[in-house]
C-alpha positions in Angstrom: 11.4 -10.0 6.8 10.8 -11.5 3.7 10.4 -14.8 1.3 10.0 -13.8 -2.4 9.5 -15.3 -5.8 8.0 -15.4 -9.1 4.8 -15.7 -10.4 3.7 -19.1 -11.6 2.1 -17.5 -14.6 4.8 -15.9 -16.3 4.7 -13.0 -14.1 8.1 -10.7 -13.1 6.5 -9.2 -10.2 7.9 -10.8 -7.6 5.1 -11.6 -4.8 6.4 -11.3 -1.7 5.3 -12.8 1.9 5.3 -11.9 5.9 8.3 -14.0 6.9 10.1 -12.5 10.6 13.4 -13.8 10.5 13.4 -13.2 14.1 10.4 -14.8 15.5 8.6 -16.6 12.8 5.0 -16.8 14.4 5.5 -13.0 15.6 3.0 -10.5 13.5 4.9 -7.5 13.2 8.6 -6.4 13.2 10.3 -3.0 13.2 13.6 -1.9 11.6 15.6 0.7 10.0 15.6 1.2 6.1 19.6 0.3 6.2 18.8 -3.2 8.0 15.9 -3.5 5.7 18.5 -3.0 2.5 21.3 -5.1 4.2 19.1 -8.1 3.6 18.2 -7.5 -0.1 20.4 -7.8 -3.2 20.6 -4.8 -5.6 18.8 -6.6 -8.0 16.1 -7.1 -5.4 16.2 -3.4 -3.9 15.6 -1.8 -7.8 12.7 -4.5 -8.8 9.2 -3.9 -7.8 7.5 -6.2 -5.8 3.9 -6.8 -4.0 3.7 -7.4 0.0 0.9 -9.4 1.2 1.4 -7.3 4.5 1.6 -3.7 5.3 4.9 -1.6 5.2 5.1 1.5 7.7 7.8 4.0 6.9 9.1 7.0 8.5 11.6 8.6 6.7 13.9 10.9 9.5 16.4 11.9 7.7 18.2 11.9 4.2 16.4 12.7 0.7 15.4 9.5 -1.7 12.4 8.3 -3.9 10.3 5.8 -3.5 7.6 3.7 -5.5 3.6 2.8 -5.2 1.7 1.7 -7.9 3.2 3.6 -10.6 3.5 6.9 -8.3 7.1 8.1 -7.7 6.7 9.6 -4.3 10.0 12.0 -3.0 10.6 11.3 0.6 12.5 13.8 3.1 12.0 14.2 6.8 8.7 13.3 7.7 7.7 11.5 4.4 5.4 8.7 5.9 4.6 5.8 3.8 2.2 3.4 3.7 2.1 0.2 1.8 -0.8 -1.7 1.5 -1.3 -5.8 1.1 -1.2 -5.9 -2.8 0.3 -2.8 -3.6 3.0 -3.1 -6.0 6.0 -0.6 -4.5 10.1 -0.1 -4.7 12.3 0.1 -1.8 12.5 3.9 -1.0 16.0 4.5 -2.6 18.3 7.8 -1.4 19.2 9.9 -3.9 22.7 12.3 -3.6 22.4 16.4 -3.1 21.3 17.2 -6.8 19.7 14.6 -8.1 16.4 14.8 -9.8 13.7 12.5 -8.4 15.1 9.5 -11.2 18.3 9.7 -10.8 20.4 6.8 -9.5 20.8 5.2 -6.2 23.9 6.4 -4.2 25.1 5.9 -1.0 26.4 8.6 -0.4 22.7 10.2 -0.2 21.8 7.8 2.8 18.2 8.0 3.8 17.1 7.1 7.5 13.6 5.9 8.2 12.0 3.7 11.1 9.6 0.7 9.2 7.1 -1.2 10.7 5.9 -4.3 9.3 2.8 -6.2 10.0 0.2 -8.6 9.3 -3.6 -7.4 8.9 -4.0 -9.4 11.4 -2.0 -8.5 13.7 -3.4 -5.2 15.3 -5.8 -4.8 17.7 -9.4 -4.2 16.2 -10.0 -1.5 16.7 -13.1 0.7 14.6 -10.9 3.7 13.5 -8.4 2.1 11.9 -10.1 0.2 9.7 -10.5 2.5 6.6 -6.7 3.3 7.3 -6.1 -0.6 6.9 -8.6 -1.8 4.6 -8.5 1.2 1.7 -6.9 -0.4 -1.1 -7.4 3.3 -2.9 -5.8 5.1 0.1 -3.0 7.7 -0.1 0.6 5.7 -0.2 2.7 8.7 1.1 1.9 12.2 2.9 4.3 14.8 5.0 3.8 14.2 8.4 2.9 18.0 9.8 6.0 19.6 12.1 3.3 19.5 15.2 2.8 15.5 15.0 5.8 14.0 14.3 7.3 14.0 17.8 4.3 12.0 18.8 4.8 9.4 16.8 8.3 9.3 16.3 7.7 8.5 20.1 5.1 6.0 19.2 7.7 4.3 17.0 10.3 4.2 19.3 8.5 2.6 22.0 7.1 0.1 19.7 10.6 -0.9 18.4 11.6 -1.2 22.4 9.1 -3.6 23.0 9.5 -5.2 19.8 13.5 -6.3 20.8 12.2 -7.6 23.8 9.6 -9.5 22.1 12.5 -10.8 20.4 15.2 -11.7 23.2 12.0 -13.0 25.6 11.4 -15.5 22.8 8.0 -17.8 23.6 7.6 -16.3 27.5 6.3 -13.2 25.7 2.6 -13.7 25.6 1.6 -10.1 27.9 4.5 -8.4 25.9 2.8 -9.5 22.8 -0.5 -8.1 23.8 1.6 -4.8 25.1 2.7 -4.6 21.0 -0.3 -5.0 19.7 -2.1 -2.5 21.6 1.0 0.3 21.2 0.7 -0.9 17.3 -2.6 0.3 17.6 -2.0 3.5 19.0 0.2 4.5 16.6 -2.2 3.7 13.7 -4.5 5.6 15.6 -2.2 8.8 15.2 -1.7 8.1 11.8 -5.4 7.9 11.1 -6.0 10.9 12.5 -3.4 13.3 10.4 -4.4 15.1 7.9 -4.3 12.9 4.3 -2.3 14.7 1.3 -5.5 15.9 0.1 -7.1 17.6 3.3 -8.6 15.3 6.2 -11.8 14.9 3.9 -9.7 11.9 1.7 -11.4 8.9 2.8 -8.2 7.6 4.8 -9.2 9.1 8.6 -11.0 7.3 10.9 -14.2 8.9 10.1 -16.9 9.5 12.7 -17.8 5.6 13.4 -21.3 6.3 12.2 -23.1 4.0 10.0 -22.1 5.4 6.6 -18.3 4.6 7.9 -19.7 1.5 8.4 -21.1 0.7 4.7 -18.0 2.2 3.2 -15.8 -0.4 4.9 -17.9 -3.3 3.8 -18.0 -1.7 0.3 -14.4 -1.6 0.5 -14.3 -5.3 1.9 -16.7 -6.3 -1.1 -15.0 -4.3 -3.6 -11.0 -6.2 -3.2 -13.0 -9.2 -3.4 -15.4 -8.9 -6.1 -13.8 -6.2 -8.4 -13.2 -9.2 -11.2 -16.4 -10.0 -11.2 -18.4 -7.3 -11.3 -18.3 -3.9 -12.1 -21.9 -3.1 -11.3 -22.9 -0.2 -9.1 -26.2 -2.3 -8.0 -24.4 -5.7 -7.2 -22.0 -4.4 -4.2 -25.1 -2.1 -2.9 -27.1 -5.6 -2.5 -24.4 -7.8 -1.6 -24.3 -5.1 1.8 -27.2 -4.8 2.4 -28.0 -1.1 1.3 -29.3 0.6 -2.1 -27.5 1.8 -4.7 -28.4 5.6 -4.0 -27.1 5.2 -0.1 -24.1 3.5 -1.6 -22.7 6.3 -3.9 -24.0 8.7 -1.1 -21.2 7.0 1.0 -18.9 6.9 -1.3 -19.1 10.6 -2.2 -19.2 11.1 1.6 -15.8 9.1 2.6 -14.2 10.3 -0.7 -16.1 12.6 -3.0 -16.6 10.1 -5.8 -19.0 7.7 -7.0 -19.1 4.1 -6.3 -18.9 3.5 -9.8 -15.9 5.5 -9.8 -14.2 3.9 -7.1 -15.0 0.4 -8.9 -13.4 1.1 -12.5 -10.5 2.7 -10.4 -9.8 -0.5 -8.7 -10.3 -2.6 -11.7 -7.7 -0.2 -14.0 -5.2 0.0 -10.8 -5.0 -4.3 -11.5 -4.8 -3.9 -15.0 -2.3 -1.4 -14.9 -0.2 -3.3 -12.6 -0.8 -7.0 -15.0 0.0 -4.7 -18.1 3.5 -3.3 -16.2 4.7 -5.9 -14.3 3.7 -9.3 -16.1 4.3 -11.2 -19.5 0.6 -11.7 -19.7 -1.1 -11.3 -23.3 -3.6 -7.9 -22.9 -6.5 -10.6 -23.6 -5.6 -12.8 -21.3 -5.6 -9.7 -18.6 -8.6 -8.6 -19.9 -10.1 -12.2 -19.3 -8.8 -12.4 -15.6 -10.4 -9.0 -15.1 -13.8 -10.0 -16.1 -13.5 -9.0 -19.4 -15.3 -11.9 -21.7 -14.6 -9.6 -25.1 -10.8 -8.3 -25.1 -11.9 -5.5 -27.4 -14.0 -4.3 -24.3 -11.3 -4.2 -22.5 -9.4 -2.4 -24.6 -12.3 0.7 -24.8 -12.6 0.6 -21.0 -9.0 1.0 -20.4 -8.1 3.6 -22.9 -11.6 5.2 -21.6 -10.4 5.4 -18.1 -6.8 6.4 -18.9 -6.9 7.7 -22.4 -4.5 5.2 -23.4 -5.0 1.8 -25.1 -3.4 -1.0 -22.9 -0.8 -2.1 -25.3 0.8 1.9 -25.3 0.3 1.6 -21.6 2.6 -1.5 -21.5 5.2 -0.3 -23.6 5.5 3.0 -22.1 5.9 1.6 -18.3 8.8 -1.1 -19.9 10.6 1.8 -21.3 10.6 3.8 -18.5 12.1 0.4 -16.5 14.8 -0.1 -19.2 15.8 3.6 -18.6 16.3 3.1 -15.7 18.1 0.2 -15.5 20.5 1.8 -18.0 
């Protein structure tokens, strides 16, 4: 699945990339979580880690915990989640009859879940899928509704299906190829249109295709490149083309806040994840955030999460070494 390692820059995230043991070349591979965890060490299964891919999980059976960006999630039957390309997570992990959601890894609390993984570029492009794909805000986990989780329980399974024969038709597999992107699709495409954890309003459906769908993708595109450069409301509303009062009316639109909201939530989710998961000096985060003053940084974060980012930092490593222990 996988090829990991460390930062250059005194980082311990460990930055992980697409790698198909199978078929190298191939853009998406499906699995169970127990052939998933049969490849990793323990050391490798308890430390957090960023994808540059997307991670698809449906979780069928069992109880267990997993992690997104600081977020402990609980996962039972019909937990799907969904990790995006630069999303820090954990490997869901089960957790025995009783435990509370931090307890300890056991076996004999085994959790079952189908995973797909993928490239971005892998799917078929298809409009409706985008904000499901390209929302680096979206929701990480919801309960798949009793009514919906046949169909795409089915949806995995024949996706899987073709996936093995993918496999075993090795390069004679260009129309089964096509066949797995297209039922890849379909199965985002049920996904995109459930309900999100918040109601169907959260900004992570499919949206109408109109043309303020349209501006809030390219805001979105903008915004994961430009968030360490500018924070400014203005600047993304001229770099796409529309003004700044149809921009927030978008943004309100798609997910009831501000563009300027959505911005400083993107640029504290980074800093957040620097602060957590890397050796990094606060000013030198501050710096790589756009930050020219690090005393500016400090009053936006603590502004934004009521914290300074040193209290931050030292909070997140005790809760690690807790766990460890």
């Amino acid at each position: 699945m996988v090829r990991s390692g460390q930062a250059p820059d005194g980082s311990a995230l460990a930055t992980v990339g697409y790698n198909n043991p199978a078929r190298p070349q191939l853009g998406v591979e499906t699995l169970t979580h127990s052939e998933l965890t049969s490849r990793l060490s323990l050391e490798e299964l308890g430390r957090p880690h960023r994808p540059d891919f997307h991670h698809l999980t449906l979780v069928t059976g069992g109880r267990g915990v997993a992690m997104v960006d600081f977020v402990e999630y609980p996962c039972a039957a019909g937990t799907l989640l969904h990790v995006r390309p630069g999303q820090v997570q954990r490997i869901p992990r089960p957790l025995p009859d009783g435990s509370d959601r931090r307890g300890a890894p056991d076996d004999s609390g085994a959790l079952e879940a189908a995973i797909v993984l993928f490239t971005g570029a892998f799917p078929s492009h298809l409009e409706r899928i985008a904000p499901l794909l390209g929302h680096p805000l979206g929701p990480a986990a919801r309960t798949v509704p009793e009514g919906e989780r046949a169909g795409i329980s089915h949806a995995l399974d024949e996706l899987a299906v073709e996936y093995r024969r993918a496999v075993e038709e090795a390069e004679a597999a260009g129309p089964t190829i096509d066949l797995l992107r297209q039922l890849l699709g379909a199965l985002l495409l049920r996904i995109a249109r459930l309900p999100g954890p918040e109601g169907p309003d959260d900004g992570d459906t499919g949206g109408t295709g109109g043309a303020g769908d349209d501006a809030y993708r390219r805001f979105l595109h903008e915004l994961e490149g430009s968030f360490t450069d500018t924070r400014n409301t203005a600047d993304y509303a001229a770099r796409i083309g529309y003004s700044p009062r149809t921009l927030n009316r978008v943004c309100q639109a798609a997910t009831g806040r501000t563009a300027k909201t959505l911005i400083d939530a993107r640029v504290v989710l980074e800093a957040k994840r620097l602060l957590a998961h890397t050796t990094l000096p606060v000013a030198a985060i501050g710096r790589r955030l756009g930050f020219t003053e690090p005393t500016n940084f400090g009053k936006f974060f603590t502004r934004e999460t009521g914290g300074t980012p040193g209290a931050f930092r030292t909070r997140e490593g005790a809760f690690r070494t807790r766990e460890r222990g």
